[in-house]
Biopython code that builds the backbone (N, CA, C, O; Angstrom):
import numpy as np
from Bio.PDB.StructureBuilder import StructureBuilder

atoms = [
    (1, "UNK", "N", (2.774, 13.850, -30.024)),
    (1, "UNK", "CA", (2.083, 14.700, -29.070)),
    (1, "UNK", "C", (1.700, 13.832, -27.870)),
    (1, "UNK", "O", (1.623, 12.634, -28.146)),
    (2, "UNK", "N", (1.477, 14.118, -26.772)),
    (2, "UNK", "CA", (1.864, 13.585, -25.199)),
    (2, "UNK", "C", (0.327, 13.515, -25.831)),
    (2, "UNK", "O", (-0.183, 13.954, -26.862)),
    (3, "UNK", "N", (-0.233, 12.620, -24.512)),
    (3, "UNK", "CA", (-1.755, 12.283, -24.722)),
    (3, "UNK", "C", (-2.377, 13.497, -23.664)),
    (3, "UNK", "O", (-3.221, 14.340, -23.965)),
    (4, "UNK", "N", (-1.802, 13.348, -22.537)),
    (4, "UNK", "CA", (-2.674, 14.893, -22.289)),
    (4, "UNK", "C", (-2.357, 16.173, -22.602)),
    (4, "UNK", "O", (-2.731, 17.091, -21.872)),
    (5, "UNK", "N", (-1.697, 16.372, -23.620)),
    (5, "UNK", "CA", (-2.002, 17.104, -24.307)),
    (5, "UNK", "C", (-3.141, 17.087, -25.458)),
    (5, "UNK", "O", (-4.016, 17.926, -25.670)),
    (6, "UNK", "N", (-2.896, 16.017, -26.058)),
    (6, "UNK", "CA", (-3.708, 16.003, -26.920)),
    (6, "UNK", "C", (-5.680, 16.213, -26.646)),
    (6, "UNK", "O", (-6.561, 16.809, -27.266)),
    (7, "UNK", "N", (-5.637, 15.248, -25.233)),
    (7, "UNK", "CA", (-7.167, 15.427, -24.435)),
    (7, "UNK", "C", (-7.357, 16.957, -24.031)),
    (7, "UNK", "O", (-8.490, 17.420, -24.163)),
    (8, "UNK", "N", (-6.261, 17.843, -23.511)),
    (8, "UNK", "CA", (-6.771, 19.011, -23.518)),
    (8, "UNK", "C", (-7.096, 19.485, -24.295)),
    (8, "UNK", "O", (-8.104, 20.163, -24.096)),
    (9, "UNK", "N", (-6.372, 19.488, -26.043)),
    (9, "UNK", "CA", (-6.585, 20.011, -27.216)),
    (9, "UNK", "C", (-7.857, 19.837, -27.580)),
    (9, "UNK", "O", (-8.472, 20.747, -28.135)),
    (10, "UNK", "N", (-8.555, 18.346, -27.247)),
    (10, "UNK", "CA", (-9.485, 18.034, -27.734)),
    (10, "UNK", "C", (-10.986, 18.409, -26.957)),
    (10, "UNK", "O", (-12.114, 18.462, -27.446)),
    (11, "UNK", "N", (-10.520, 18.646, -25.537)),
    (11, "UNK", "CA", (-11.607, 19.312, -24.445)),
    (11, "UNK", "C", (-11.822, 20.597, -25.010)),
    (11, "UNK", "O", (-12.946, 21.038, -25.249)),
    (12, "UNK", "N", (-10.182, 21.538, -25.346)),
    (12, "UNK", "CA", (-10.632, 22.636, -26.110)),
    (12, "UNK", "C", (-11.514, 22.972, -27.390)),
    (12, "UNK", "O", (-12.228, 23.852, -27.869)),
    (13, "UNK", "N", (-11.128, 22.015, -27.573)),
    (13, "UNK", "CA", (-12.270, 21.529, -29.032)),
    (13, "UNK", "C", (-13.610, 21.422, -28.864)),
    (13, "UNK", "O", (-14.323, 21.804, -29.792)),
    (14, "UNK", "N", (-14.031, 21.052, -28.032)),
    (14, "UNK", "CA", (-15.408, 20.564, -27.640)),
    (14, "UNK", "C", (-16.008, 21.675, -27.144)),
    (14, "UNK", "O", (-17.174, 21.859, -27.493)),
    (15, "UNK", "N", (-15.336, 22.716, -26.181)),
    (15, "UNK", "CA", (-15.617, 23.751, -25.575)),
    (15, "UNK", "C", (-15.992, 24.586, -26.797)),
    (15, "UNK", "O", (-17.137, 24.719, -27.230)),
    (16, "UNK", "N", (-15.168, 24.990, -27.168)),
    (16, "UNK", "CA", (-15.338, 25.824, -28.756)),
    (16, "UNK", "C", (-16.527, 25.243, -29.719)),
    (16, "UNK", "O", (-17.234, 26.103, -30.244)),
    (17, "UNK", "N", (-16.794, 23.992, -29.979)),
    (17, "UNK", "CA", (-17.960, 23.831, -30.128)),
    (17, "UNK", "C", (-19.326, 24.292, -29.972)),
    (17, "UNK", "O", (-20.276, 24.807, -30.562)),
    (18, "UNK", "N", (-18.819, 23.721, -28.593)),
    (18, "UNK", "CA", (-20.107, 24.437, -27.366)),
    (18, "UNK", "C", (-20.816, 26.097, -27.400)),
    (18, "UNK", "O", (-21.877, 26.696, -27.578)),
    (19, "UNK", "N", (-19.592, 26.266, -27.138)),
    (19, "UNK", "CA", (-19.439, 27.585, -26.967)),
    (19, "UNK", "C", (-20.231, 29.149, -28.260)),
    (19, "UNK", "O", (-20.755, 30.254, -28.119)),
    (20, "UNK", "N", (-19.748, 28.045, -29.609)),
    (20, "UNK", "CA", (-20.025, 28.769, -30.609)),
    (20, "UNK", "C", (-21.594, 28.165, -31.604)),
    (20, "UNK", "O", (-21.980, 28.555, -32.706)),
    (21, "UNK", "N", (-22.225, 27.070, -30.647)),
    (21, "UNK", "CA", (-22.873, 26.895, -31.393)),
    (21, "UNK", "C", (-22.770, 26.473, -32.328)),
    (21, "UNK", "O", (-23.568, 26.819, -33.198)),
    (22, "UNK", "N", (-21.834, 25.599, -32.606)),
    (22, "UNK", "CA", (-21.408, 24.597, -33.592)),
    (22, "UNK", "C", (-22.233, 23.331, -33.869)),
    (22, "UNK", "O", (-22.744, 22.979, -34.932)),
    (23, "UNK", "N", (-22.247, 22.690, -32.597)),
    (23, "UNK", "CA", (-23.093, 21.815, -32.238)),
    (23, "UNK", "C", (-23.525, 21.567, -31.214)),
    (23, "UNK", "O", (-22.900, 22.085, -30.289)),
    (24, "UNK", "N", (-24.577, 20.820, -30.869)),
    (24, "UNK", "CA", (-25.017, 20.207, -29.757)),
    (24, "UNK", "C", (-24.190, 19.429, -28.751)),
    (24, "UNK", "O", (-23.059, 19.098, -29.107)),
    (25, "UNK", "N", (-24.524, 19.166, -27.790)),
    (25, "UNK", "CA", (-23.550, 18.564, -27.269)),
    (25, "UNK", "C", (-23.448, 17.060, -27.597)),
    (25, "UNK", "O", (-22.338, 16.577, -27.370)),
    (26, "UNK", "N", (-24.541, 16.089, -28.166)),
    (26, "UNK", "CA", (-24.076, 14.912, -28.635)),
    (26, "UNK", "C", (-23.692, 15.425, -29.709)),
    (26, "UNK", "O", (-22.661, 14.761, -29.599)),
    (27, "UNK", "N", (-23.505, 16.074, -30.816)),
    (27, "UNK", "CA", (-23.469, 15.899, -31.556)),
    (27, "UNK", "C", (-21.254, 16.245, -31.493)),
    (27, "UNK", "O", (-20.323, 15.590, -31.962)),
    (28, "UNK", "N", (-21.297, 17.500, -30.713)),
    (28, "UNK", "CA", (-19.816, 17.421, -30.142)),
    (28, "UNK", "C", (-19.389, 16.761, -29.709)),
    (28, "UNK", "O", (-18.174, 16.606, -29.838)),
    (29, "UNK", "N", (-20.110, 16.018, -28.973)),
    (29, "UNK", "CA", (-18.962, 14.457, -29.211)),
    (29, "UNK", "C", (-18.700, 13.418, -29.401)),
    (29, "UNK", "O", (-18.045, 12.553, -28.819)),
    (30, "UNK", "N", (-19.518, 13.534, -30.716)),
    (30, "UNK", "CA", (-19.428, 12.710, -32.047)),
    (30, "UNK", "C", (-18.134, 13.248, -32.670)),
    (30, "UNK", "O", (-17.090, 12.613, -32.824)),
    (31, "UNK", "N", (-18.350, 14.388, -32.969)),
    (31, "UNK", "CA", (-17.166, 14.937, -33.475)),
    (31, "UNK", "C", (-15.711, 15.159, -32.888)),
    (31, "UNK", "O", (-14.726, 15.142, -33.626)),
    (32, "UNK", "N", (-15.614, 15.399, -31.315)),
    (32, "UNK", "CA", (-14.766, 14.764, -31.055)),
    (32, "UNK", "C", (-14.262, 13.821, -30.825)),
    (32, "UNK", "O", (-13.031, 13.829, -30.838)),
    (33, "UNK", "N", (-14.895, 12.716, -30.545)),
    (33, "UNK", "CA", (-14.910, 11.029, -30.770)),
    (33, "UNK", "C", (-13.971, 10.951, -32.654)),
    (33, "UNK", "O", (-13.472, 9.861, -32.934)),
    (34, "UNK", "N", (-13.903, 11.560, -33.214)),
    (34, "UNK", "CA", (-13.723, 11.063, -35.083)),
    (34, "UNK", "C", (-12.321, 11.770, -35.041)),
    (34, "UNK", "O", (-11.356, 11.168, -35.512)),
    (35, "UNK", "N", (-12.116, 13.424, -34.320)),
    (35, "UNK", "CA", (-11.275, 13.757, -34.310)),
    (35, "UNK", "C", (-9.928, 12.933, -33.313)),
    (35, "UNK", "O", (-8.716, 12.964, -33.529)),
    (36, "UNK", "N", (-10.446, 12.451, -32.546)),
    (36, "UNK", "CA", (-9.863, 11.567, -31.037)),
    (36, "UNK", "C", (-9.123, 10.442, -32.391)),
    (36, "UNK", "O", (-8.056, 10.548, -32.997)),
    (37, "UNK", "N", (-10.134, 9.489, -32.481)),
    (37, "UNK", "CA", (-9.895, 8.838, -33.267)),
    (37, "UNK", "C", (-8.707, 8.929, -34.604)),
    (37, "UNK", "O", (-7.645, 8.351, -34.834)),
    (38, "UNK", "N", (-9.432, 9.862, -35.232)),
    (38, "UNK", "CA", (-7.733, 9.860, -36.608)),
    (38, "UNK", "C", (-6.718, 10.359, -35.994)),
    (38, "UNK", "O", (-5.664, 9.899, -36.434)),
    (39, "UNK", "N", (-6.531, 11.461, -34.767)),
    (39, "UNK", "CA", (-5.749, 11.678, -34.351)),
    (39, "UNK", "C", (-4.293, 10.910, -33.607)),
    (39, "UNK", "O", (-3.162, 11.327, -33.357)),
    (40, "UNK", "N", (-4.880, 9.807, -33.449)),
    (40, "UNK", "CA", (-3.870, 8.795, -32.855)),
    (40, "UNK", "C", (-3.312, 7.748, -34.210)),
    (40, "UNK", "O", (-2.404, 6.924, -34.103)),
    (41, "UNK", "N", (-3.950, 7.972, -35.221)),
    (41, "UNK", "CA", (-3.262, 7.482, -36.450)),
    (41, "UNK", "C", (-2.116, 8.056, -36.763)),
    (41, "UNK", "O", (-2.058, 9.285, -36.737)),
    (42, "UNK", "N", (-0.794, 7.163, -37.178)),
    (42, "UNK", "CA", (0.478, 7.538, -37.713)),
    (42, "UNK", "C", (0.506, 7.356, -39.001)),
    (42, "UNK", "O", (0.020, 6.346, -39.511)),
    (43, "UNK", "N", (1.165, 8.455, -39.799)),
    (43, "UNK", "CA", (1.946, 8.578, -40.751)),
    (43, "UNK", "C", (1.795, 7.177, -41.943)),
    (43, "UNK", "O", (1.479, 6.976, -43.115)),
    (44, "UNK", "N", (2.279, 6.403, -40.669)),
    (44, "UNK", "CA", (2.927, 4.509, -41.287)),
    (44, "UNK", "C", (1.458, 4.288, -40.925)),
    (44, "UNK", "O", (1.052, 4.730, -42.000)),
    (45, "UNK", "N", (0.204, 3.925, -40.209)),
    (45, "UNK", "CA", (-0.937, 3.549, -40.456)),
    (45, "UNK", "C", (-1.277, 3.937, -42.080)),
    (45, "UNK", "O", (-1.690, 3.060, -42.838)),
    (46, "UNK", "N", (-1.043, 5.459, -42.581)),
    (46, "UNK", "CA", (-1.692, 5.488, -44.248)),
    (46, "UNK", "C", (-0.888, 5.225, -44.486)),
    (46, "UNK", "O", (-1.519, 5.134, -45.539)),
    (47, "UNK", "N", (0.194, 4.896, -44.695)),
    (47, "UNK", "CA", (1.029, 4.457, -45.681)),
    (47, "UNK", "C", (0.846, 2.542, -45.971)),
    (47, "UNK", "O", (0.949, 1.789, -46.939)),
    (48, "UNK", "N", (0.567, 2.424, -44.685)),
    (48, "UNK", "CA", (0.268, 0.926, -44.678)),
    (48, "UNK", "C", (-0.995, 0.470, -45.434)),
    (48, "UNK", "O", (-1.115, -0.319, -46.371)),
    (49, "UNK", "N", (-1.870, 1.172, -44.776)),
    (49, "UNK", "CA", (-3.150, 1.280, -46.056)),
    (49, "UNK", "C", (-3.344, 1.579, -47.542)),
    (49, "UNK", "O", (-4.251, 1.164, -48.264)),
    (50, "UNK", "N", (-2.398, 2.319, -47.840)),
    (50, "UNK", "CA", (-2.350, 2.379, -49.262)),
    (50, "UNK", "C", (-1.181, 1.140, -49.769)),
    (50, "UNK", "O", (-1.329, 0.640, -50.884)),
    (51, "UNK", "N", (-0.539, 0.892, -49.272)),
    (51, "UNK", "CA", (0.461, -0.476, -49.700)),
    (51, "UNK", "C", (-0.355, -1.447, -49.547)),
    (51, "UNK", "O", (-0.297, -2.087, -50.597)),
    (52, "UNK", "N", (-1.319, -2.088, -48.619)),
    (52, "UNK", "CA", (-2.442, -3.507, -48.970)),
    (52, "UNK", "C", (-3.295, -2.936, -49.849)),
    (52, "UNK", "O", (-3.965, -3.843, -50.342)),
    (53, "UNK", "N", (-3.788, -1.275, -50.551)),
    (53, "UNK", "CA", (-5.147, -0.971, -51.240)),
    (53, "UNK", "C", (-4.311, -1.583, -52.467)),
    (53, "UNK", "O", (-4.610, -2.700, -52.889)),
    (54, "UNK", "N", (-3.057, -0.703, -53.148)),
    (54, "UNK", "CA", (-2.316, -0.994, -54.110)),
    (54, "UNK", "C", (-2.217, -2.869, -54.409)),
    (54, "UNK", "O", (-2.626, -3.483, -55.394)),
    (55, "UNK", "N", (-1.539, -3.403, -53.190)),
    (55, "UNK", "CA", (-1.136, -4.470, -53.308)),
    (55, "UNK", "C", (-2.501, -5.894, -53.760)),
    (55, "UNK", "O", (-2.293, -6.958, -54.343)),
    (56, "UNK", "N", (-3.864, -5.324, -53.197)),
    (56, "UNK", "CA", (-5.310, -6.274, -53.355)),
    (56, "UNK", "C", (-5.915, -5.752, -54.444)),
    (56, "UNK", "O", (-6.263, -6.587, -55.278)),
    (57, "UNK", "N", (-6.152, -4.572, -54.693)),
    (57, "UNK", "CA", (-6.810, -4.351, -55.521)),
    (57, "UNK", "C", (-6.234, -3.622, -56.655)),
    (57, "UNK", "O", (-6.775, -3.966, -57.705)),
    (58, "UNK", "N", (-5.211, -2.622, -56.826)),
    (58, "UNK", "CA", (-4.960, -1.585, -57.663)),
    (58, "UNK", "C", (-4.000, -3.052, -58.804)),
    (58, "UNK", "O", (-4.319, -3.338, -59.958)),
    (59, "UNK", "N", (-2.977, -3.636, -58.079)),
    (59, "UNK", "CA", (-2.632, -4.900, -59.236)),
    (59, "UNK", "C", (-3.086, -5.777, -59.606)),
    (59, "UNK", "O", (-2.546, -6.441, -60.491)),
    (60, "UNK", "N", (-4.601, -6.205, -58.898)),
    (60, "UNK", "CA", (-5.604, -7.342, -59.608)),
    (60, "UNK", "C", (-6.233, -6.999, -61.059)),
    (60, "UNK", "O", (-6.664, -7.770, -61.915)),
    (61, "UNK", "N", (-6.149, -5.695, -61.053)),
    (61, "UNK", "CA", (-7.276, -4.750, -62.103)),
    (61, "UNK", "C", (-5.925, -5.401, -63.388)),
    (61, "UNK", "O", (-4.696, -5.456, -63.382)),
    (62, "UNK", "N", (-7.218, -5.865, -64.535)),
    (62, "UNK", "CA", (-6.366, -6.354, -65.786)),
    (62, "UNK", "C", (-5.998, -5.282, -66.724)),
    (62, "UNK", "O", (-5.175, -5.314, -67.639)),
    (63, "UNK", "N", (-7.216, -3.757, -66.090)),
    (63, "UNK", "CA", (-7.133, -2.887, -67.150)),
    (63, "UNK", "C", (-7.120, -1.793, -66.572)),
    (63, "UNK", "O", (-7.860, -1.711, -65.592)),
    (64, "UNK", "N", (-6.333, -0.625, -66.933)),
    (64, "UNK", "CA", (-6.588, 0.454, -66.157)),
    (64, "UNK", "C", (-7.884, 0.863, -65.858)),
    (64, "UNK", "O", (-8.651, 0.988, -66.812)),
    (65, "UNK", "N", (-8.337, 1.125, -64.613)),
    (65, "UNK", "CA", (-9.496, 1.752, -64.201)),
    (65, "UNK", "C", (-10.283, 2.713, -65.151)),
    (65, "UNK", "O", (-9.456, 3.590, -65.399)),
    (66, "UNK", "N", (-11.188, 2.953, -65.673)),
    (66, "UNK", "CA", (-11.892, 3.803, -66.470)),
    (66, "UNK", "C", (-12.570, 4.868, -65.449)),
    (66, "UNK", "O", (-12.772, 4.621, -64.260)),
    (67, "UNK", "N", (-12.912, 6.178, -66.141)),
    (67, "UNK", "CA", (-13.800, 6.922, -65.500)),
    (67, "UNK", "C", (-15.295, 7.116, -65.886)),
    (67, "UNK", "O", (-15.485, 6.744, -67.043)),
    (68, "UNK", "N", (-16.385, 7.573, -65.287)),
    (68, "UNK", "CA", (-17.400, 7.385, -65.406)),
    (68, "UNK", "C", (-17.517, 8.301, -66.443)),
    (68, "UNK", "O", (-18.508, 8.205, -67.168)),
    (69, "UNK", "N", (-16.371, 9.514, -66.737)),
    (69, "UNK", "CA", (-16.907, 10.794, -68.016)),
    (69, "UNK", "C", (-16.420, 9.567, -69.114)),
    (69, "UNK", "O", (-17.296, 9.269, -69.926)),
    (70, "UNK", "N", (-15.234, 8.887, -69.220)),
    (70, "UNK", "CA", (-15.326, 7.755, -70.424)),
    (70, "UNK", "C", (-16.148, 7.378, -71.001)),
    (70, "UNK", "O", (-15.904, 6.945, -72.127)),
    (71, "UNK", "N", (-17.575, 7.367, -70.469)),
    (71, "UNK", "CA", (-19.033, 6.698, -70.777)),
    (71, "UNK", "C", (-19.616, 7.956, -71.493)),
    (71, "UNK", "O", (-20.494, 7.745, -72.329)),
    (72, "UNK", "N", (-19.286, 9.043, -71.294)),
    (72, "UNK", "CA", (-20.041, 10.222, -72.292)),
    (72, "UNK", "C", (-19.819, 10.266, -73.299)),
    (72, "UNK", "O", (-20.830, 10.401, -73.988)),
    (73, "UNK", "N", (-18.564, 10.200, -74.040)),
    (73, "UNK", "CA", (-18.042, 9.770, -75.103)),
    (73, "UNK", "C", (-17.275, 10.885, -75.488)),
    (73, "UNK", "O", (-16.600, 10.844, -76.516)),
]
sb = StructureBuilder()
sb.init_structure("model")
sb.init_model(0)
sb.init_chain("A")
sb.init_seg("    ")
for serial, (resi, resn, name, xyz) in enumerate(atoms, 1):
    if name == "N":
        sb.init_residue(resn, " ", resi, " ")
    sb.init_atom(name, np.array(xyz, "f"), 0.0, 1.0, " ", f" {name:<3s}", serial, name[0])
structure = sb.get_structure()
């Protein structure tokens, strides 16, 4: 998506906010600030993140992960 497109999408966003009483206006753009934000994340950004989560932590573990209902018995 072109970037001004995307800033209009996201002005529309804010408006609609506004508009409906969603939120305040800091508080709209907070929320569009988070939406701005993941929005420019690709595909390959999560995928990359879950290949170092897997790769540091998910193969250090000696034992499969347990769940907290495991403890109820």
């Amino acid at each position: 998506m072109a970037d001004q497109e995307r800033e209009r999408l996201l002005a529309a966003f804010a408006d609609h906010l506004l508009k409906n009483r969603l939120a305040d206006e800091k508080h709209g753009r907070y929320m569009v600030g988070w939406v701005r934000h993941y929005s420019y994340r690709t595909e390959q950004t999560y995928l990359d993140w879950a290949r170092r989560f897997y790769t540091h932590v998910a193969k250090g573990l000696r034992s499969p992960p347990k769940s907290p209902l495991d403890l109820l018995g």
